[in-house]
Backbone as CSV, one residue per row, in Angstrom:
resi,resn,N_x,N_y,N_z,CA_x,CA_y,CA_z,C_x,C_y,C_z
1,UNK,68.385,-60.920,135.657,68.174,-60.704,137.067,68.733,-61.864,137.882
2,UNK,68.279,-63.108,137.491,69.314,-64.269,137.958,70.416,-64.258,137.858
3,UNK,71.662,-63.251,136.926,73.262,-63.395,137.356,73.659,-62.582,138.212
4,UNK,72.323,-61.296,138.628,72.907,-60.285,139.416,72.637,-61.042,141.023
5,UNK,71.378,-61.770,140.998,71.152,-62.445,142.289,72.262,-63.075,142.970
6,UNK,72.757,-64.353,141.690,73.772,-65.019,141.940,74.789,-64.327,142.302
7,UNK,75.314,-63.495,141.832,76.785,-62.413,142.227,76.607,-61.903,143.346
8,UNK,75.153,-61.657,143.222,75.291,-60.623,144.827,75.245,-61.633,145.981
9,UNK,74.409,-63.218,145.976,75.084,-63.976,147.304,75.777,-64.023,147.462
10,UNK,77.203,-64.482,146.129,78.479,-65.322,145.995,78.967,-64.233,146.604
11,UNK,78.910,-63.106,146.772,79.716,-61.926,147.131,79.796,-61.458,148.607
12,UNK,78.091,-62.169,148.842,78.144,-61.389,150.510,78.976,-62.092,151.091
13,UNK,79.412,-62.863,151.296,80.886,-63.534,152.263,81.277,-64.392,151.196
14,UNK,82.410,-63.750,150.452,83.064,-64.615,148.915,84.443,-65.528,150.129
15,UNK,84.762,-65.297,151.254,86.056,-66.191,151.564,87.230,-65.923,150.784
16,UNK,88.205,-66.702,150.824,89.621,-65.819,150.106,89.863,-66.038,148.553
17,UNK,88.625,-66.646,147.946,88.974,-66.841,146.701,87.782,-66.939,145.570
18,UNK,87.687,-65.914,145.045,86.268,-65.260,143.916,86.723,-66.108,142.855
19,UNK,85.734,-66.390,141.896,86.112,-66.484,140.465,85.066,-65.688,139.837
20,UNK,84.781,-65.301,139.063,84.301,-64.265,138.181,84.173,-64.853,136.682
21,UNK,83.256,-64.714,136.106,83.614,-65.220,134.360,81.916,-64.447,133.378
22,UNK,82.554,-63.335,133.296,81.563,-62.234,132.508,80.727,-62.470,132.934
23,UNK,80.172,-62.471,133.993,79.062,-61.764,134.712,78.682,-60.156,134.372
24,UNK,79.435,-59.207,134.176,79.173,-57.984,133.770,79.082,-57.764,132.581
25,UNK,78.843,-58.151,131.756,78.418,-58.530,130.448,77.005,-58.036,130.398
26,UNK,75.850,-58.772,131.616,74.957,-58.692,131.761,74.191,-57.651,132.193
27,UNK,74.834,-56.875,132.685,74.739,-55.846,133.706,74.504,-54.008,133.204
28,UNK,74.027,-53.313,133.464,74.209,-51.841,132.780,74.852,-51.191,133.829
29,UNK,75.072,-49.994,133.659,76.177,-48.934,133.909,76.492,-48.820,135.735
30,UNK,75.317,-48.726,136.049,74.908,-48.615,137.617,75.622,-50.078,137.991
31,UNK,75.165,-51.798,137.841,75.251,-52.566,138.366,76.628,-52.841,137.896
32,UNK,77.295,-52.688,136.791,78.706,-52.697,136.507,79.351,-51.487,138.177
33,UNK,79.440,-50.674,138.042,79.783,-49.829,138.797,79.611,-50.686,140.401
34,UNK,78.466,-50.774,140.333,78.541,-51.406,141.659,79.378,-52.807,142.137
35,UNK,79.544,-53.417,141.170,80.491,-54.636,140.901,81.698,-54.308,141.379
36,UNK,82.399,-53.287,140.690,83.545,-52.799,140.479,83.989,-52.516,141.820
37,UNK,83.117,-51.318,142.551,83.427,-51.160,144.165,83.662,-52.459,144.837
38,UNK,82.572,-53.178,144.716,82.698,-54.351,145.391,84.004,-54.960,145.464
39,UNK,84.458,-55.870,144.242,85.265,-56.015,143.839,86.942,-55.491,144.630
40,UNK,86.885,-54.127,144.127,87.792,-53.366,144.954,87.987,-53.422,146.263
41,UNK,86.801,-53.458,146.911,86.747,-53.661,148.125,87.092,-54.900,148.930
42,UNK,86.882,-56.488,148.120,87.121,-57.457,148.449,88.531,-57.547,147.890
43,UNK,89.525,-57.108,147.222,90.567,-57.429,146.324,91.224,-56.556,148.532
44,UNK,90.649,-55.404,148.610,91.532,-54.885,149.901,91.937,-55.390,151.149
45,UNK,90.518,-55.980,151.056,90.478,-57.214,152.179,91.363,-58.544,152.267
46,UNK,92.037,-58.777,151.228,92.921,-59.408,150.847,92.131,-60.792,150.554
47,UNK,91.060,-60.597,149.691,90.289,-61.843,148.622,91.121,-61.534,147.434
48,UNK,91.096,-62.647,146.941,91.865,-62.863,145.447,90.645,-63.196,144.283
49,UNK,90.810,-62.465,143.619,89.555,-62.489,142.560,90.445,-62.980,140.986
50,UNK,90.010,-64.246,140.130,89.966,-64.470,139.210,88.539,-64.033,138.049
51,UNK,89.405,-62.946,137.598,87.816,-61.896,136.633,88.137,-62.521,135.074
52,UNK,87.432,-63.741,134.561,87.538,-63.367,133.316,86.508,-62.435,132.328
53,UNK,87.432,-62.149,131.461,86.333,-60.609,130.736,87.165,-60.578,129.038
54,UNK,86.019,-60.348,128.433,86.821,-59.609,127.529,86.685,-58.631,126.980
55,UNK,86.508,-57.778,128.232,86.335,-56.242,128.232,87.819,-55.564,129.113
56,UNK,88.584,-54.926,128.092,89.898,-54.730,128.427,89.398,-53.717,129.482
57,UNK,88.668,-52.924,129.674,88.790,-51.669,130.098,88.268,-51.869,131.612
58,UNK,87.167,-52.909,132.091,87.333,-53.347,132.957,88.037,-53.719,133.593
59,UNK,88.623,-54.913,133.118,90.058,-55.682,133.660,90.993,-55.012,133.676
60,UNK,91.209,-53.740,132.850,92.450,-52.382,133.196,92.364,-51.937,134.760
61,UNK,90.831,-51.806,134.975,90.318,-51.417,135.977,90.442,-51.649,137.104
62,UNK,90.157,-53.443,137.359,90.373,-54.391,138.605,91.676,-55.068,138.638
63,UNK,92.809,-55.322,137.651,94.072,-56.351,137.554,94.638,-56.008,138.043
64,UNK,95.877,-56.313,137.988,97.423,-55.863,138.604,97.631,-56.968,137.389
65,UNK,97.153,-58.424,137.062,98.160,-59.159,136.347,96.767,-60.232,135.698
66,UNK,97.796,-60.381,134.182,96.765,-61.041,133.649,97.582,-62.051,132.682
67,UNK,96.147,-63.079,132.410,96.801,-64.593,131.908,95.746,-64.433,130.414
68,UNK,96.586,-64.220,129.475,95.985,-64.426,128.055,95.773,-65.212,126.909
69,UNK,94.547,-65.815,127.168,94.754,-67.597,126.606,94.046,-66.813,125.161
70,UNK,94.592,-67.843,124.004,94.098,-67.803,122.525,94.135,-69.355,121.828
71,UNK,92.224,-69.715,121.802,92.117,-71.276,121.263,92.394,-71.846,122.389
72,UNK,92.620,-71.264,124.022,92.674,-72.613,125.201,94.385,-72.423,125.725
73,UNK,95.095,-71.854,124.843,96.591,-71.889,125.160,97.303,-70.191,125.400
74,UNK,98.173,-70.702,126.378,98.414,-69.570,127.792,99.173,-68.445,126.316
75,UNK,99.496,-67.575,126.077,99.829,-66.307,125.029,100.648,-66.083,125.804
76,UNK,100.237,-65.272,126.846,100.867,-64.316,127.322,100.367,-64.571,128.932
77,UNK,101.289,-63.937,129.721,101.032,-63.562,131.505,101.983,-62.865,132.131
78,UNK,101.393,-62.415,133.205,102.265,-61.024,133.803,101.511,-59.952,134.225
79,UNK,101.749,-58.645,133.862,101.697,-57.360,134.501,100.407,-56.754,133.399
80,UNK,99.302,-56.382,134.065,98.155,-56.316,133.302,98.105,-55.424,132.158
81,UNK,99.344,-54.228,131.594,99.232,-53.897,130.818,100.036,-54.544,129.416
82,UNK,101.001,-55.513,129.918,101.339,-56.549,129.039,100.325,-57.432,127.890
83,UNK,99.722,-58.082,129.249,98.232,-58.658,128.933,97.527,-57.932,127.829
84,UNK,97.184,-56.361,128.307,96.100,-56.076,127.432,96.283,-55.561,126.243
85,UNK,97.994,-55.349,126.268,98.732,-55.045,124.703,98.805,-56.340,123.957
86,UNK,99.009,-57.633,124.760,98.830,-58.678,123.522,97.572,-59.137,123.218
87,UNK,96.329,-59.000,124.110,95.094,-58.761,123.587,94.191,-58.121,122.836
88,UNK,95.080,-57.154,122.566,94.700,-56.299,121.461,94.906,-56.615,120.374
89,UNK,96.432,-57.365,120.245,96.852,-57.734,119.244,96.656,-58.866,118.397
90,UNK,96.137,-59.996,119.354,95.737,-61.187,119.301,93.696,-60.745,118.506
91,UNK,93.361,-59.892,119.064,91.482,-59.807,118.707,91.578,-58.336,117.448
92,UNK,92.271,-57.441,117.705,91.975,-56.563,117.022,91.267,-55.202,117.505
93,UNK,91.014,-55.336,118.909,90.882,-54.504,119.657,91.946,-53.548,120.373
94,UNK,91.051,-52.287,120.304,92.407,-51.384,120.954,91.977,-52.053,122.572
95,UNK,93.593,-51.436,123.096,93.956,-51.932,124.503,93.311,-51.171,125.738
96,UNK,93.021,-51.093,126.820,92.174,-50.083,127.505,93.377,-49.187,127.872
């Protein structure tokens, strides 16, 4: 209940630059969802959101472009389905 609190201040006036780092992790189906709008909604407004996740299907969801570190060091970056093909490849997970 304390990460949804926290998200939901940081959110009511986030300014031009979010960071994000699995917060929805925590969350079930409804408060994910509600994230997501949000999210969307601030990405329109022209806020820039840094989401880390390592839930491809999310980040399929919210990216346009993604930076894929393995052990701390940059893999891969670019165009978010780039990203989530070498993340797959790198964990063993299919790609969203």
């Amino acid at each position: 209940m304390r990460a949804r609190t926290a998200l939901a201040a940081a959110l009511a006036d986030p300014g031009t630059l979010v960071f994000v780092d699995e917060i929805l992790a925590v969350g079930d189906v409804g408060f994910v969802a509600k994230c997501v709008d949000r999210f969307r909604a601030l990405r329109a407004s022209g806020t820039s959101i840094v989401f880390v996740s390592h839930d491809s299907s999310i980040a399929n969801a919210l990216a346009d472009e993604a930076v894929v570190l393995d052990h701390g060091h940059v893999v891969a970056e670019g165009l978010i389905d780039n990203g989530l093909t070498v993340y797959a490849d790198i964990t063993g997970r299919a790609a969203a």
